[in-house]
VODRENGU-120206 format. One line per 8 residues: number of its first residue (from 1); their letters; for each residue x, y, z of N, C-alpha, C, O. Coordinates in steps of 0.001 Angstrom, whole numbers. Layout:
% residues N
NUM> A> X Y Z X Y Z X Y Z X Y Z | ...
***
This chain:
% residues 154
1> XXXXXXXX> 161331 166386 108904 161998 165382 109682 162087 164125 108851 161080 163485 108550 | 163505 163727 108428 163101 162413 107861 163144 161064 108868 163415 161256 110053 | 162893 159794 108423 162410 158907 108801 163810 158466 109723 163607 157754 110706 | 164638 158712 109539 165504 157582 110475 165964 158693 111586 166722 158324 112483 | 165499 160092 111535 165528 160680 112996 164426 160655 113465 163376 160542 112833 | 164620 160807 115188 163459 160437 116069 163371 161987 117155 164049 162926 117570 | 162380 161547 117185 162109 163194 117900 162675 163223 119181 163083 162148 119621 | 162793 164292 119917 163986 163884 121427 163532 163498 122565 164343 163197 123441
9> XXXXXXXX> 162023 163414 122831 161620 162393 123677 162321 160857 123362 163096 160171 124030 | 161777 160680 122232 162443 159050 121639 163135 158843 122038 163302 157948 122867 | 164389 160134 121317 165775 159277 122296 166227 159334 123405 167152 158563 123663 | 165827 160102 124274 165670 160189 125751 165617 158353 126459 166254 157647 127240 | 164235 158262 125426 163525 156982 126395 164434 155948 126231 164753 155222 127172 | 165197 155732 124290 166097 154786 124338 167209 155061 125333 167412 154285 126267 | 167835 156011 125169 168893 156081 126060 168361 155448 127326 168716 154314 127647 | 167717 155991 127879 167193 155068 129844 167187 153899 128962 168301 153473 128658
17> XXXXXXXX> 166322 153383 128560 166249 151809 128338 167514 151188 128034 167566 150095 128597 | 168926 151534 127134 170188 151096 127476 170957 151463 128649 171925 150739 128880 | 170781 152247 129291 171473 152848 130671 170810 152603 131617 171144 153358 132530 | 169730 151684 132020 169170 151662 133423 168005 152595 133780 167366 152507 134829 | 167726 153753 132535 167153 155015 133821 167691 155900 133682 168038 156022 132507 | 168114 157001 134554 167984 158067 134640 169841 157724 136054 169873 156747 136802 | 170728 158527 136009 171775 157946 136859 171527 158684 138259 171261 159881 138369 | 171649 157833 139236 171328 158114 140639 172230 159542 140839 171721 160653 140990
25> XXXXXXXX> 173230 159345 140816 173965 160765 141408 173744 162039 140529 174513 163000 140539 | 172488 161936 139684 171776 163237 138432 171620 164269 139503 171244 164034 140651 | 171953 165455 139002 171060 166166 139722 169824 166590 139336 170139 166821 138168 | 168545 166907 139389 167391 166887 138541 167225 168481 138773 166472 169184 138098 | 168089 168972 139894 167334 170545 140004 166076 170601 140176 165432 171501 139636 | 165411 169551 141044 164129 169937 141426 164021 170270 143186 164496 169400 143915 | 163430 171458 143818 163768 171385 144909 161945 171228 145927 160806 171645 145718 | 162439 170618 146720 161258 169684 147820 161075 170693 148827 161924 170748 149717
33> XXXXXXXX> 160058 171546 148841 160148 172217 150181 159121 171493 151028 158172 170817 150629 | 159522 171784 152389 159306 171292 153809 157578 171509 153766 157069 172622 153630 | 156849 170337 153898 155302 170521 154279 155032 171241 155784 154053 171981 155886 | 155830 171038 156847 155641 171543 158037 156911 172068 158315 157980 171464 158226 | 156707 173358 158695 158342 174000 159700 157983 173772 160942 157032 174143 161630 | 158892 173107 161115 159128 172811 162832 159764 173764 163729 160909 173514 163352 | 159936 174700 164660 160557 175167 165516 160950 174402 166464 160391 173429 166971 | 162318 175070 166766 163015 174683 167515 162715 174961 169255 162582 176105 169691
41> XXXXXXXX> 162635 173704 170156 161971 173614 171411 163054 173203 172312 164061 172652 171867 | 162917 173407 173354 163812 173969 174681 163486 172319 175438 162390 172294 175998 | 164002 171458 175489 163516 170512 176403 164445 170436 177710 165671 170331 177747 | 163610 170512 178683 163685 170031 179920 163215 168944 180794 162002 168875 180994 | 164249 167816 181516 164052 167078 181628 163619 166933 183559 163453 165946 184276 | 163559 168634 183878 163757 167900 185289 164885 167581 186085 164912 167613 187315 | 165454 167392 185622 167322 167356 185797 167854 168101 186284 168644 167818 187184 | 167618 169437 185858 168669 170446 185601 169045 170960 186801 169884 171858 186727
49> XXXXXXXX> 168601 170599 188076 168779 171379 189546 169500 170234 190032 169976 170487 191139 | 169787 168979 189602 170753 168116 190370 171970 167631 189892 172447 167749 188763 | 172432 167055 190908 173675 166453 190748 173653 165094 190607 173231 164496 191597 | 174060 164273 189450 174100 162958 189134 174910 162150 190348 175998 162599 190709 | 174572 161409 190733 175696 160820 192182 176018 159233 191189 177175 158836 191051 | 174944 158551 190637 175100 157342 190200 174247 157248 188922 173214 157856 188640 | 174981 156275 188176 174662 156365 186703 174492 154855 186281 175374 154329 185602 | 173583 154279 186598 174179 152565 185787 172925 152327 185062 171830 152847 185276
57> XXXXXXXX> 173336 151234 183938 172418 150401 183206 171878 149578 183939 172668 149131 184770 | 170464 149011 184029 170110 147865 184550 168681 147352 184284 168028 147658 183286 | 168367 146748 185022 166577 146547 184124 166041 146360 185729 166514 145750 186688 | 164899 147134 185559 163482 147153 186738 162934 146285 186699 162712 145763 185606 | 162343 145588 188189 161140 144937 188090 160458 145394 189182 161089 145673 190202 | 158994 145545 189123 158378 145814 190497 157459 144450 190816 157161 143598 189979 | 157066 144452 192292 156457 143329 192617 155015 143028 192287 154368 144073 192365 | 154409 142194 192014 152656 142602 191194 152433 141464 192748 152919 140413 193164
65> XXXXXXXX> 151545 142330 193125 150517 141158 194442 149783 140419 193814 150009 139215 193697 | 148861 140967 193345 147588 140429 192445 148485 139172 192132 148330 138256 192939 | 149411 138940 191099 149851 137859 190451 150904 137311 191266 151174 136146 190971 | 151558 137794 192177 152711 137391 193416 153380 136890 192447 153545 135699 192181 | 153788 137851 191886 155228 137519 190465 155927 138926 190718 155363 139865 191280 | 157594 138955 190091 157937 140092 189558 157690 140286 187943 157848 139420 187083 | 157222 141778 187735 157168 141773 186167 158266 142969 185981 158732 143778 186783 | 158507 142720 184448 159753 143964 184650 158756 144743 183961 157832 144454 183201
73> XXXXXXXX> 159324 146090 184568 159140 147736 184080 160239 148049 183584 160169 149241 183285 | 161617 147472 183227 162109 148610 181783 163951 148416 182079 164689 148246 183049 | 164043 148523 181007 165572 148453 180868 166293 150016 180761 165884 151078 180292 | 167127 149751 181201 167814 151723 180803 168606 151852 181941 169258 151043 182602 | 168335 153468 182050 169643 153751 183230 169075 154602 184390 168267 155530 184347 | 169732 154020 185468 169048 153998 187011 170035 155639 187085 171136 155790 186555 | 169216 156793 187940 170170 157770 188222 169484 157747 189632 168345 157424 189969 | 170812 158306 190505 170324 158886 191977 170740 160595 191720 171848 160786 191219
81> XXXXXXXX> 170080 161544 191972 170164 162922 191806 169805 163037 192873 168942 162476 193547 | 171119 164487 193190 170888 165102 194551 170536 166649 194442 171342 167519 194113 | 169475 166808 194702 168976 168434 194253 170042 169664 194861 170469 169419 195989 | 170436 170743 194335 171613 171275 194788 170928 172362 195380 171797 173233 195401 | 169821 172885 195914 169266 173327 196760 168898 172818 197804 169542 173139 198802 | 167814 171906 197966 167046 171092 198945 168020 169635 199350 167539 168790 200104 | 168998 169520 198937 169931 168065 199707 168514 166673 199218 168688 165515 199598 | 167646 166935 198651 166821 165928 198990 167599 164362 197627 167798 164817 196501
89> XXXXXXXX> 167787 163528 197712 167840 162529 196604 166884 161721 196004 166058 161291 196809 | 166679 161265 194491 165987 160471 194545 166196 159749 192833 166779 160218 191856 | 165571 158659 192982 166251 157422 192008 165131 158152 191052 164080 158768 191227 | 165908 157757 189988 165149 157947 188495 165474 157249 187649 166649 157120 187309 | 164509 156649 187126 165365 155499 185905 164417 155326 184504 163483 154526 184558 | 164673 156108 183207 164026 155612 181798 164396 154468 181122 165569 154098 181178 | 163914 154107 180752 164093 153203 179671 164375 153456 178430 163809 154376 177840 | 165411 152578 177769 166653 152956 177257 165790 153875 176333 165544 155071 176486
97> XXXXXXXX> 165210 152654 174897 164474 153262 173536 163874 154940 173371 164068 155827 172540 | 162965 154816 174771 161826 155508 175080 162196 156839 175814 161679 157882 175416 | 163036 156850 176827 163203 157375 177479 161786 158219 178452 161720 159325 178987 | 160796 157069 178333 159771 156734 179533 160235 156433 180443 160983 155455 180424 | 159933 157326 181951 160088 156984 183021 159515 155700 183911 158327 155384 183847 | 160419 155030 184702 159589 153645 184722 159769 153595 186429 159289 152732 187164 | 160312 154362 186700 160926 154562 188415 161146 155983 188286 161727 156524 187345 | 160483 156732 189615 160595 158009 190170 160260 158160 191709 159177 157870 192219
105> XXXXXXXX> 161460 158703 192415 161050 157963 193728 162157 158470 194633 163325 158084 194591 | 161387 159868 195896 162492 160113 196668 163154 158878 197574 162484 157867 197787 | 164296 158997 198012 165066 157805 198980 165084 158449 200425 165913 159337 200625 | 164564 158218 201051 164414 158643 202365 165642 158125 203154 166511 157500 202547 | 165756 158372 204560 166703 157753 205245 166325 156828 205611 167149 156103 206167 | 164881 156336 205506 164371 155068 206079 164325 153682 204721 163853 152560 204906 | 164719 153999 203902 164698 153038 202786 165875 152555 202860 166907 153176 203114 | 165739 151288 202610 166328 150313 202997 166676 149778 201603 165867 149835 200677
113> XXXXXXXX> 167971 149229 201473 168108 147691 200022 169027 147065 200143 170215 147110 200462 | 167870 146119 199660 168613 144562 200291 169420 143558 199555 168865 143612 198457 | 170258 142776 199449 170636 141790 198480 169118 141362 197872 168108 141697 198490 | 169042 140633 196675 167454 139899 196972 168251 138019 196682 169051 137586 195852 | 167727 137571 197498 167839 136067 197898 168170 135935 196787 167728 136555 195820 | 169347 134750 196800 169951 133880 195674 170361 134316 194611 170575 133601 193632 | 170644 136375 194673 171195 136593 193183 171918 138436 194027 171439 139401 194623 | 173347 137944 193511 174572 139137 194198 174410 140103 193171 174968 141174 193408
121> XXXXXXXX> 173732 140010 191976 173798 141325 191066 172426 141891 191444 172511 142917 190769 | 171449 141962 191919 170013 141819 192459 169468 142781 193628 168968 142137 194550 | 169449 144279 193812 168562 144738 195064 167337 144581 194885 166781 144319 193819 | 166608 144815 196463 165400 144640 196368 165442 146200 197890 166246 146714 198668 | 163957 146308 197477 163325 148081 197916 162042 148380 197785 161291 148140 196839 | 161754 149120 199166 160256 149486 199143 160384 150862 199221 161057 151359 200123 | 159794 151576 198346 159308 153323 197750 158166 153393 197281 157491 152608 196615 | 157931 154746 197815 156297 155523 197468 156760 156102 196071 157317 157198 196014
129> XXXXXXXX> 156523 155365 194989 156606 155727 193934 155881 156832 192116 155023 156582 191270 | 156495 157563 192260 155173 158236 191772 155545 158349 189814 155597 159474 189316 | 155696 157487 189196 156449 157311 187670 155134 157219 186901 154978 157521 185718 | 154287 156796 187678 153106 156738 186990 151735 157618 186752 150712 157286 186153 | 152059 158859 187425 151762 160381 187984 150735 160376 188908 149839 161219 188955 | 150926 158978 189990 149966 158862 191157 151284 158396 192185 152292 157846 191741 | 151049 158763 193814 152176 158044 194680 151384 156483 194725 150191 156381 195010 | 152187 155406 194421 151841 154198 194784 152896 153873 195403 154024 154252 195088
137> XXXXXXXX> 152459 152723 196875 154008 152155 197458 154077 150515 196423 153287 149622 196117 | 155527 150854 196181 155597 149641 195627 156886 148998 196275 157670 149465 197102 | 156848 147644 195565 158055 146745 196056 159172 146758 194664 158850 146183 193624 | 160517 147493 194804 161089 147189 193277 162476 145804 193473 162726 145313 194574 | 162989 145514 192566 164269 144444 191903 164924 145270 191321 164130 145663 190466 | 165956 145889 191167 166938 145860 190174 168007 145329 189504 168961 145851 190081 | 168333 144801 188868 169120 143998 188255 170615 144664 187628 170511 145137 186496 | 171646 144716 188117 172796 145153 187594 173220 144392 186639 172808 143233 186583
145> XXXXXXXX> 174321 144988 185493 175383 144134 184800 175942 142915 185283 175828 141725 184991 | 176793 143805 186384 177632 142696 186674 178064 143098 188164 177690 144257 188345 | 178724 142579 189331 178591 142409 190840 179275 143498 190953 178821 144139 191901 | 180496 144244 190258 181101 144830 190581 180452 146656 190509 180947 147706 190919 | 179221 146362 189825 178474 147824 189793 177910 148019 191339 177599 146975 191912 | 177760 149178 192017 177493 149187 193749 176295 150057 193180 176191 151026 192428 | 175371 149171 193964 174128 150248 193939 173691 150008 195431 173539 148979 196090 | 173480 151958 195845 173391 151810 197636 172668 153232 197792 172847 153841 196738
153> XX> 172065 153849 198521 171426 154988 198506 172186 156008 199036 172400 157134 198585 | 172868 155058 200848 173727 156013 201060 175081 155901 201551 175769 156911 201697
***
């Protein structure tokens, strides 16, 4: 080998050092296999026996006694489903990100909703609520877009 050739590492390295590197769209032909195979899973949401009646965006609040405040429980989308066996309905609503349930809750014929004082986009409602995998009665708010969305049970 004489002196003014360089062995082919060498020029490898000069070359990257005038070119940046190595060029992004290279292919290197090296192949990455998968640390975990995942199978493919069947999700069910619970859903699947009803009929969507109402669909809106809006954000929850339920009533806290302890603090006699509303706090919100969750932004997303309010559904009323009507089971296509049993006629029974009932509100369901996740939150958007998560799709955590934040309201679960049959509507009886005795539930009632009301404007809530001083705001036309605004119901207010009392349900035995069970989102939290215990029945608690609570007091909820919902908050619509905008006046022209109708939210009504029946």
């Amino acid at each position: 080998m004489s002196s003014t050739e360089q062995p082919e590492h060498r020029k490898q390295e000069a070359e990257e050092e005038t070119t940046g590197g190595a060029a992004e769209d290279e292919d290197t032909g090296a192949e990455v296999a998968p640390i975990v195979k995942l199978q493919e899973v069947a999700v069910t949401t619970g859903e699947e026996d009803e009929i969507v009646l109402l669909d809106l965006k809006c954000k929850l609040y339920r009533f806290d006694k302890e603090g006699n405040q509303w706090k919100e429980r969750g932004v997303g989308t309010v559904k009323l489903l009507k089971h296509k066996e049993t006629q029974k309905v009932r509100l369901v609503m996740r939150q958007s990100k998560t799709l955590k349930i934040c309201a679960n809750h049959l509507v009886l014929a005795s539930t009632s909703v009301q404007e809530h004082t001083g705001n036309d986009k605004s119901c207010v409602w009392h349900a035995t609520d069970f989102s939290d995998g215990e029945l608690k009665e609570e007091l909820f708010c919902i908050r619509l877009a905008s006046v022209e969305s109708e939210f009504y049970f029946h």
